[in-house]
C-alpha positions in Angstrom: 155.9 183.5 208.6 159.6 183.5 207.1 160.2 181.3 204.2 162.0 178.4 206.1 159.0 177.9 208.2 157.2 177.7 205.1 159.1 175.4 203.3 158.8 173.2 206.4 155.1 173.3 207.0 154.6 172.6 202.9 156.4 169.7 203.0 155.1 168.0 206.3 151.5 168.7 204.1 153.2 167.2 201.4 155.2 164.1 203.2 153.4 163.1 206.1 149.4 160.9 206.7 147.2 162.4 209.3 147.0 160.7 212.5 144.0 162.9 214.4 143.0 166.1 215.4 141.2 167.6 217.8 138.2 170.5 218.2 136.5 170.4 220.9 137.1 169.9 225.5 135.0 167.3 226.3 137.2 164.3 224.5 138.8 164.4 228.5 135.3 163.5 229.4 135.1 160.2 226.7 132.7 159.4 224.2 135.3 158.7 221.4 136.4 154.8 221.0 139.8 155.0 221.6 142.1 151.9 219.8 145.9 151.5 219.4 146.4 151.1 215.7 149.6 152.0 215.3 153.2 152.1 217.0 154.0 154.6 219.5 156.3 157.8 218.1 158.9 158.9 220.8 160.0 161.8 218.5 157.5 164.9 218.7 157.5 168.0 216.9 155.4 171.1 218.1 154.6 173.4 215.6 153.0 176.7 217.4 150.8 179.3 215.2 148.0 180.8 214.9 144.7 179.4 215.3 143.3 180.3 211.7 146.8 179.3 210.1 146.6 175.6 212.4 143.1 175.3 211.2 144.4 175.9 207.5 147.0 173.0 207.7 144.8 170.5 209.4 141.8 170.8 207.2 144.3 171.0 204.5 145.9 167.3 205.7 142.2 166.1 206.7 140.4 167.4 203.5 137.6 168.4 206.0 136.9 172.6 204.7 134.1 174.6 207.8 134.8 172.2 210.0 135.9 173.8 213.7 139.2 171.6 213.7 142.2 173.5 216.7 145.0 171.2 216.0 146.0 168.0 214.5 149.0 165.2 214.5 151.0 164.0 211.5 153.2 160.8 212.1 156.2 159.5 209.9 157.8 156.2 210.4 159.9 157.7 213.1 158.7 161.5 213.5 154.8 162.4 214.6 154.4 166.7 214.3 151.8 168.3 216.2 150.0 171.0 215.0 149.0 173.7 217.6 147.6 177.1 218.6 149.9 179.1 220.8 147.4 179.2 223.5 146.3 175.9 223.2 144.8 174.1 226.4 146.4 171.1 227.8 143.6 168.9 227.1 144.2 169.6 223.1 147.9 168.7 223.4 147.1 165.8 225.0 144.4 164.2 222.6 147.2 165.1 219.8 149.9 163.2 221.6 147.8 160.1 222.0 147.8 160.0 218.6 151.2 160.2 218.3 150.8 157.5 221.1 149.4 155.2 218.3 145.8 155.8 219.5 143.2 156.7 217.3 139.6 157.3 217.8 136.9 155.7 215.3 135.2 158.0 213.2 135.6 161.7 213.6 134.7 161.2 217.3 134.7 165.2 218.5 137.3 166.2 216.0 134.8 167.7 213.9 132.0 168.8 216.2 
Protein backbone atom coordinates (compact mmCIF):
# COMPACT_ATOMS: atom_id res chain seq x y z
CA UNK A 1 0.00 0.00 0.00
CA UNK A 2 1.97 3.36 -0.93
CA UNK A 3 2.05 6.06 1.59
CA UNK A 4 -0.66 8.34 -0.09
CA UNK A 5 -3.11 5.64 0.19
CA UNK A 6 -2.16 5.50 3.64
CA UNK A 7 -2.34 8.79 4.60
CA UNK A 8 -5.83 8.77 3.03
CA UNK A 9 -7.23 5.75 4.70
CA UNK A 10 -5.79 7.12 8.31
CA UNK A 11 -7.47 10.13 8.12
CA UNK A 12 -11.02 8.95 6.84
CA UNK A 13 -10.41 6.57 10.28
CA UNK A 14 -9.58 9.69 11.90
CA UNK A 15 -12.34 12.23 10.32
CA UNK A 16 -15.27 10.49 9.38
CA UNK A 17 -18.57 8.47 11.94
CA UNK A 18 -19.53 5.10 10.73
CA UNK A 19 -22.65 4.76 8.94
CA UNK A 20 -22.94 0.55 8.54
CA UNK A 21 -21.34 -2.36 7.38
CA UNK A 22 -22.03 -5.33 6.16
CA UNK A 23 -20.97 -9.34 6.66
CA UNK A 24 -23.14 -11.52 5.62
CA UNK A 25 -25.85 -12.38 1.93
CA UNK A 26 -28.92 -12.77 3.32
CA UNK A 27 -29.57 -8.79 4.35
CA UNK A 28 -31.10 -9.09 0.30
CA UNK A 29 -33.44 -11.54 1.94
CA UNK A 30 -34.58 -8.86 5.07
CA UNK A 31 -34.63 -9.33 8.58
CA UNK A 32 -32.86 -6.02 9.42
CA UNK A 33 -35.23 -2.90 10.24
CA UNK A 34 -34.34 -0.69 7.84
CA UNK A 35 -35.05 3.41 8.75
CA UNK A 36 -33.92 6.61 7.03
CA UNK A 37 -32.02 8.52 9.60
CA UNK A 38 -30.08 10.61 7.86
CA UNK A 39 -29.72 12.63 4.42
CA UNK A 40 -28.95 10.99 1.37
CA UNK A 41 -24.96 11.41 0.23
CA UNK A 42 -24.77 11.84 -3.72
CA UNK A 43 -20.86 11.77 -3.47
CA UNK A 44 -19.41 8.13 -3.11
CA UNK A 45 -16.04 7.05 -2.70
CA UNK A 46 -14.95 3.37 -3.27
CA UNK A 47 -12.08 2.31 -1.60
CA UNK A 48 -11.01 -1.41 -2.99
CA UNK A 49 -8.53 -3.77 -0.86
CA UNK A 50 -8.04 -6.54 0.52
CA UNK A 51 -10.43 -8.44 2.52
CA UNK A 52 -8.27 -8.71 5.85
CA UNK A 53 -7.02 -4.97 5.28
CA UNK A 54 -11.23 -3.88 4.80
CA UNK A 55 -11.86 -5.91 7.82
CA UNK A 56 -9.04 -3.97 9.72
CA UNK A 57 -10.58 -0.50 8.91
CA UNK A 58 -14.12 -1.27 9.62
CA UNK A 59 -13.59 -2.94 12.95
CA UNK A 60 -11.20 -0.28 13.48
CA UNK A 61 -14.20 2.57 12.82
CA UNK A 62 -16.89 0.13 14.51
CA UNK A 63 -14.67 -0.83 17.54
CA UNK A 64 -16.19 -4.38 17.03
CA UNK A 65 -12.47 -6.75 17.09
CA UNK A 66 -13.48 -11.11 15.74
CA UNK A 67 -16.38 -10.00 14.42
CA UNK A 68 -16.73 -11.34 10.47
CA UNK A 69 -17.34 -7.63 9.25
CA UNK A 70 -16.57 -7.50 4.61
CA UNK A 71 -17.10 -3.84 4.29
CA UNK A 72 -18.44 -0.81 5.76
CA UNK A 73 -19.62 3.04 4.90
CA UNK A 74 -18.28 6.18 6.37
CA UNK A 75 -20.33 9.49 5.60
CA UNK A 76 -19.20 13.20 5.98
CA UNK A 77 -21.53 16.08 5.65
CA UNK A 78 -21.15 15.93 1.98
CA UNK A 79 -18.77 12.76 1.15
CA UNK A 80 -19.95 8.97 2.35
CA UNK A 81 -16.56 6.34 1.50
CA UNK A 82 -17.24 2.78 1.03
CA UNK A 83 -15.07 0.34 2.24
CA UNK A 84 -14.73 -2.84 -0.02
CA UNK A 85 -13.06 -6.11 -1.04
CA UNK A 86 -12.01 -6.26 -4.53
CA UNK A 87 -14.17 -9.18 -5.20
CA UNK A 88 -16.93 -8.02 -3.37
CA UNK A 89 -20.55 -9.27 -4.48
CA UNK A 90 -23.16 -6.88 -5.54
CA UNK A 91 -25.35 -7.52 -2.71
CA UNK A 92 -22.42 -6.08 -0.22
CA UNK A 93 -22.15 -2.85 -2.33
CA UNK A 94 -25.49 -2.40 -2.17
CA UNK A 95 -26.29 -2.74 1.68
CA UNK A 96 -23.17 -0.11 1.85
CA UNK A 97 -24.77 2.36 -0.40
CA UNK A 98 -28.03 2.41 1.40
CA UNK A 99 -26.25 3.60 3.99
CA UNK A 100 -24.82 6.13 2.26
CA UNK A 101 -28.56 6.38 1.04
CA UNK A 102 -29.25 7.62 4.74
CA UNK A 103 -30.63 4.10 5.73
CA UNK A 104 -29.65 2.42 8.61
CA UNK A 105 -30.57 -0.80 10.14
CA UNK A 106 -31.28 -1.09 14.04
CA UNK A 107 -28.95 -2.88 15.95
CA UNK A 108 -26.14 -4.77 14.28
CA UNK A 109 -28.82 -6.45 12.13
CA UNK A 110 -26.39 -9.14 10.00
CA UNK A 111 -23.48 -6.87 10.19
CA UNK A 112 -21.93 -8.79 12.75
CA UNK A 113 -23.23 -12.37 12.28
Amino acid sequence: MSNGIKIKLAAAIFTVALSGCASVPDWKAGGSDWTLSSNPIAEIDYVYAEPSVIKLLCESFTATEGTNIKACATRTQTVCRIYLPRNAPDWIKAHEEKHCAGWNHKGNGYALM
